[in-house]
N, C-alpha and C positions, 0 to 999 in steps of 0.2 A: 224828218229824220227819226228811227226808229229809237226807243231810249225802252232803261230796264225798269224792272216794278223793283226800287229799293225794299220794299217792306217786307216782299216775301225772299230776296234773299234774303236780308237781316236774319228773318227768323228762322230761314235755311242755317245760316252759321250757326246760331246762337241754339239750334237745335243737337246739331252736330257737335257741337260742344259740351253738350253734357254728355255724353258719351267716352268716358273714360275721365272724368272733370275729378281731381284729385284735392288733398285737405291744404295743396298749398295753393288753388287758385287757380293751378295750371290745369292742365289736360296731357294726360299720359294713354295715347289710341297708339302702342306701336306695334308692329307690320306684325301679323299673323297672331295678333292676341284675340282673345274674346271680344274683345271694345273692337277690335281693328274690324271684325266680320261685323259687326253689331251695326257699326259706321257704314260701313259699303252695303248692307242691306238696305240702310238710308237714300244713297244713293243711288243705288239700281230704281229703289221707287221714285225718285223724282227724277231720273233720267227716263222710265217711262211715262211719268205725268208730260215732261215734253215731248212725248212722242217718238223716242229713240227706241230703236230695238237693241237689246241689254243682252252684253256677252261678258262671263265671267272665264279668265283663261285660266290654264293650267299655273302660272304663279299668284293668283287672283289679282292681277289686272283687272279691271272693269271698264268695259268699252260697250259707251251709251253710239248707236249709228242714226245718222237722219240722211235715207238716200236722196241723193240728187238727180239731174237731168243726165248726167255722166257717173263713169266711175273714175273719176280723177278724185283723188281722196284730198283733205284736210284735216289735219290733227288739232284739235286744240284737248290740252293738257296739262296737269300738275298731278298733286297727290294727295294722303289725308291722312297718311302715318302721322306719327309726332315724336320726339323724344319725349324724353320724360319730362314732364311738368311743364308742356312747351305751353304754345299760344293759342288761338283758335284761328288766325290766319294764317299761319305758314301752313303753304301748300292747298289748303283748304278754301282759299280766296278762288284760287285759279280753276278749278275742279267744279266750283257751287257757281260762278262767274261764270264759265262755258255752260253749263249747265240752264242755268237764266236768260245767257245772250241765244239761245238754240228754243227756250221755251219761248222770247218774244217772236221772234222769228214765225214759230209756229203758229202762235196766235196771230200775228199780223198775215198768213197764207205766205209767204215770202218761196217761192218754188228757187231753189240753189243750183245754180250749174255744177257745183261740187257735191260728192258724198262728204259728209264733214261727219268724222269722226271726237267724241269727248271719251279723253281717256282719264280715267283713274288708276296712276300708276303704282303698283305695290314697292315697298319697303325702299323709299326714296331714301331715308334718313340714312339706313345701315348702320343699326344701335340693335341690329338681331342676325343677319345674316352678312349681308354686302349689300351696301349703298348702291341705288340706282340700280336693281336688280329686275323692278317691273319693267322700267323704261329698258334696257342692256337685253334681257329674252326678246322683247315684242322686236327689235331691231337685229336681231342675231349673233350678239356682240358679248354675251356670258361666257363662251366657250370654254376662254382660256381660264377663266376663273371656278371652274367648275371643281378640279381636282383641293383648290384650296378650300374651298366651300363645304366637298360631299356631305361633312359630318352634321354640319349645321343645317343643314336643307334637309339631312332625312331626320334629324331631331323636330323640326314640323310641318313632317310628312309629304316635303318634296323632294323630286328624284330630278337627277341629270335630264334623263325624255322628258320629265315636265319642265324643264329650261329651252330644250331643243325644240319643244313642240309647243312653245307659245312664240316663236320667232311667228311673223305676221305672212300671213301666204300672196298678201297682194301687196308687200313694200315696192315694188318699182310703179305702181300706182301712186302712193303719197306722194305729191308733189310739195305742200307745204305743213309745215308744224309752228304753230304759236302758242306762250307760256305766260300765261300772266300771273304775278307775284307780288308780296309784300317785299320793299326792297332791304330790310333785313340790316341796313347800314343808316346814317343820321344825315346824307348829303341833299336828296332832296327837300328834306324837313328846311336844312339848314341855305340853301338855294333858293327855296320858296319855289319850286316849281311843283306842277300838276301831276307829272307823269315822267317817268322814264323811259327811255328809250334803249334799250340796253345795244352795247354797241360788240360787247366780249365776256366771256366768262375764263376767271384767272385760270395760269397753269397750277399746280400745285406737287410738291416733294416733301414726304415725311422722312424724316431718320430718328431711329432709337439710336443715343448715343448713349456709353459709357464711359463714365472718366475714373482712371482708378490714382487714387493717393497709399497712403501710409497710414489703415485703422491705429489707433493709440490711446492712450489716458488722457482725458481732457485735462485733468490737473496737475501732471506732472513734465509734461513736455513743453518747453520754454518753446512760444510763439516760432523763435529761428529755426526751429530745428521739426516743425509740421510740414508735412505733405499732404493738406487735406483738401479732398476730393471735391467736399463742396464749395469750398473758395475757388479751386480750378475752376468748375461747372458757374457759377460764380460770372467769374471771370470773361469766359467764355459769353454767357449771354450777354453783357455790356459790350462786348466788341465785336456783336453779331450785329445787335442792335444797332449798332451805330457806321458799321459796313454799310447796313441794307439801307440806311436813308441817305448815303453817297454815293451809292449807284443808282437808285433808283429809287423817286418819290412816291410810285405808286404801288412799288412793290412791300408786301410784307412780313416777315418772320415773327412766329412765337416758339416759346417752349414753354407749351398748356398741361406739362405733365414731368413732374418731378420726383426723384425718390431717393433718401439717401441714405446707404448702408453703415454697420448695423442701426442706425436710426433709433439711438441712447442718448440722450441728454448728455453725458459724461464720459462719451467712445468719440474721436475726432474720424470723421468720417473715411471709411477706406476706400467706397467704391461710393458713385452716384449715376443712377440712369435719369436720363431725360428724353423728350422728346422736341425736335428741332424740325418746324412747320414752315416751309418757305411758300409764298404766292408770288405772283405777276402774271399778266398777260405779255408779259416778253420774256422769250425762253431766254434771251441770250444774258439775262437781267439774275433768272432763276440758275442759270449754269456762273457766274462771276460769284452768288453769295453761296451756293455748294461747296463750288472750289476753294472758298477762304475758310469753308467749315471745316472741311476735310482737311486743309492745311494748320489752322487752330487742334484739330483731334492731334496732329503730329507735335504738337506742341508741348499739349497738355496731357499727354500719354491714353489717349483715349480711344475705344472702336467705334464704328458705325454700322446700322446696317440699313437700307431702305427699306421701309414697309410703305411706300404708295408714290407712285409718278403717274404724272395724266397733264397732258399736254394742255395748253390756252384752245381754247375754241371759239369761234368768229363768225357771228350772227349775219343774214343775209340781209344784203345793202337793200332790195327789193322790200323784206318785211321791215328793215328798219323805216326808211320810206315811207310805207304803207302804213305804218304805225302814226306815225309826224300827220302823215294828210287826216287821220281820222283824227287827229289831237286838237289841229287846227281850226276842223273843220266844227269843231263843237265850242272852240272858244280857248280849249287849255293849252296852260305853258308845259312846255316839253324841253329836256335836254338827253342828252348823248352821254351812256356814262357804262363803266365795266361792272361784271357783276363779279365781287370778293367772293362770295359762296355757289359753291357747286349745284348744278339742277339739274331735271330729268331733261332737259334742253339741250345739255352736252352732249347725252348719249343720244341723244336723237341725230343730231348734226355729224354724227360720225358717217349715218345714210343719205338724211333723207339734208340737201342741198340748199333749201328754203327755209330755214330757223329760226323765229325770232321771239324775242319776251318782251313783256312791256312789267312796268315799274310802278308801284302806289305805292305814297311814303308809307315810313313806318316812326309814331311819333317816339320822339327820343333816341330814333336810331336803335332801339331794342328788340331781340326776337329771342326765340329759344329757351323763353323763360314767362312766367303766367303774365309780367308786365307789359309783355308784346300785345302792340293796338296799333290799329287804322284807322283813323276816324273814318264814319260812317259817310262823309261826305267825298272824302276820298275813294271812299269803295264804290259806289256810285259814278262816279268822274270813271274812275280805272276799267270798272266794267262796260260803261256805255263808249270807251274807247276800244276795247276788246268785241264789243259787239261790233260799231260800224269799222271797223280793221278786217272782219271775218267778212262783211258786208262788199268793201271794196276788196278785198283780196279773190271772192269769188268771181269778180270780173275781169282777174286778168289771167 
């Protein structure tokens, strides 16, 4: 059984990490900065050390190719943007991991009945333009978001035709896409299992809400006689909270962003925005805790507006499968689990039918921040499961 050289991707990560490595620890590489080119020229050269031939597209996607016996294609992919101050594995596992599972490959002679493609997807995070924007062009799927975008695309120096003309000219060849990843959540850690299997990635609904009160003198208006906005808004979150965990256990709301007018120590607040973040993989879960929100806004004299819907997506029974037999087949524990956060995976699965991601803890359940880690031993485990997955998938 074919297994990866840990030590040079280690040092693959750990290279690529200093590449935008900031004074709090973290790593700040996002989508179209200095650090972000600096990054992907990294890449391209170790995508040709494996022996891929290196295409850089019109959003700078980076797609390393190793041709096969046919032209029936295979994706494997993630990204290497980062937020600010993020980690050295999100995204970056999955990208240096393909990358490695394609280099043993190579060195072992291993001739593929697939073309397998590794892709490097630009501006996955969308902390610069819009989220999932590499993976959304290569697939054909930016369109409609074009007109919201223009300003920010030609701020650096991309146009509408470079979205249109990074769509892929040979998608009805892809047959299959797989995405391996830190799982960004505390459940395998907390499980003790090997590996994930991911089975769905949640739906997801934003709203900027407003709730308006009665601005006033904090010292002269007797408690009975306030309207204030932030005890509504307040209010409001406690019995969102406690809605979503009676409908649904797996489902999740936050409001990660607050702000309360005129916001004076000594002004009882007149007006308060928020943002109201709903998840599940059950739409009918996501529409019951809307509806109660919408009906709390009528309450609490409040507006809404949506700024983001995007449907649950459902990874193929086939790569989930295909995943389990290579987990097995090396020894590790495996379970079946959704993924809370969004990936270039989603937008994949809107085409191409065969989608699947596999899962390496992440210790503490942390990401998005310089204390995001994977032990080393896990990263090893997750990639030699991502290599023999690509191994048996090219046989069926």
């Amino acid at each position: 059984m074919e297994a990866i050289n840990l030590e040079r991707l280690k040092r693959h990560l750990l290279e690529l990490a200093e590449i935008g490595k900031d004074d709090t620890g973290g790593v700040s590489r996002l989508a179209y900065s200095k650090e972000y080119y600096h990054g992907i020229e990294l890449i391209k050269k170790w995508m040709e050390e494996a022996s891929l031939s290196v295409k850089t597209d019109a959003v700078a996607n980076v797609l390393g190719t190793r041709k096969g016996k046919t032209d029936r294609i295979m994706i494997i992919g993630s990204h290497t943007d980062t937020v600010e101050h993020g980690g050295i594995f999100d995204g970056c596992l999955g990208v240096l991991g393909a990358i490695e599972a394609l280099k043993v490959i190579d060195e072992a002679g291993i001739e593929l009945e697939h073309t397998v493609m590794v892709a490097n997807w630009a501006e996955e995070e969308g902390n610069v333009i819009k989220g999932l924007i590499g993976s959304g062009s290569f697939v054909g799927k930016m369109e409609d978001s074009i007109p919201a975008i223009a300003e920010k695309l030609k701020a650096y120096g991309i146009t509408p035709e470079d979205i249109r003309k990074s769509k892929f000219e040979d998608l009805d060849k892809v047959e299959k896409y797989l995405e391996l990843h830190i799982e960004q959540g505390g459940v395998l850690e907390k499980k003790k299992k090997d590996i994930g299997i991911v089975s769905s990635i949640v739906g997801e609904e934003r709203y900027m809400v407003t709730v308006l009160g009665k601005e006033n003198h904090a010292g002269t208006t007797p408690m009975e006689y306030r309207d204030d906005a932030l005890i509504k808004a307040a209010e409001m979150m406690l019995k969102l909270n406690k809605k979503c965990r009676q409908i649904d256990n797996t489902m999740v709301v936050t409001v990660g962003w607050i702000r309360a007018f005129p916001g004076e120590q000594n002004i009882i607040p007149g007006k308060v925005k928020m943002t109201v973040e709903v998840r599940s993989v059950r739409d009918e879960s996501i529409r019951k805790l809307v509806d109660y929100m919408k009906q709390l806004c009528g309450e609490y004299n409040c507006s809404y507006e949506q700024t983001l819907a995007q449907n649950p997506t459902f990874m193929s029974s086939t790569l989930m499968e295909t995943v389990k037999e290579a987990a097995d087949d090396l020894g590790l524990s495996s379970m079946v689990m959704q993924s809370g956060a969004g990936h270039d995976a989603m937008m994949i699965a809107n085409v191409i039918k065969d989608t699947g991601m596999i899962f390496t803890p992440s210790v503490n359940g942390v990401s998005h921040c310089p204390e995001e880690w994977t032990e080393w031993s896990d990263v090893e485990k997750s990639v030699n499961v991502l290599l023999n997955t690509i191994l048996k998938l090219d046989k069926k």
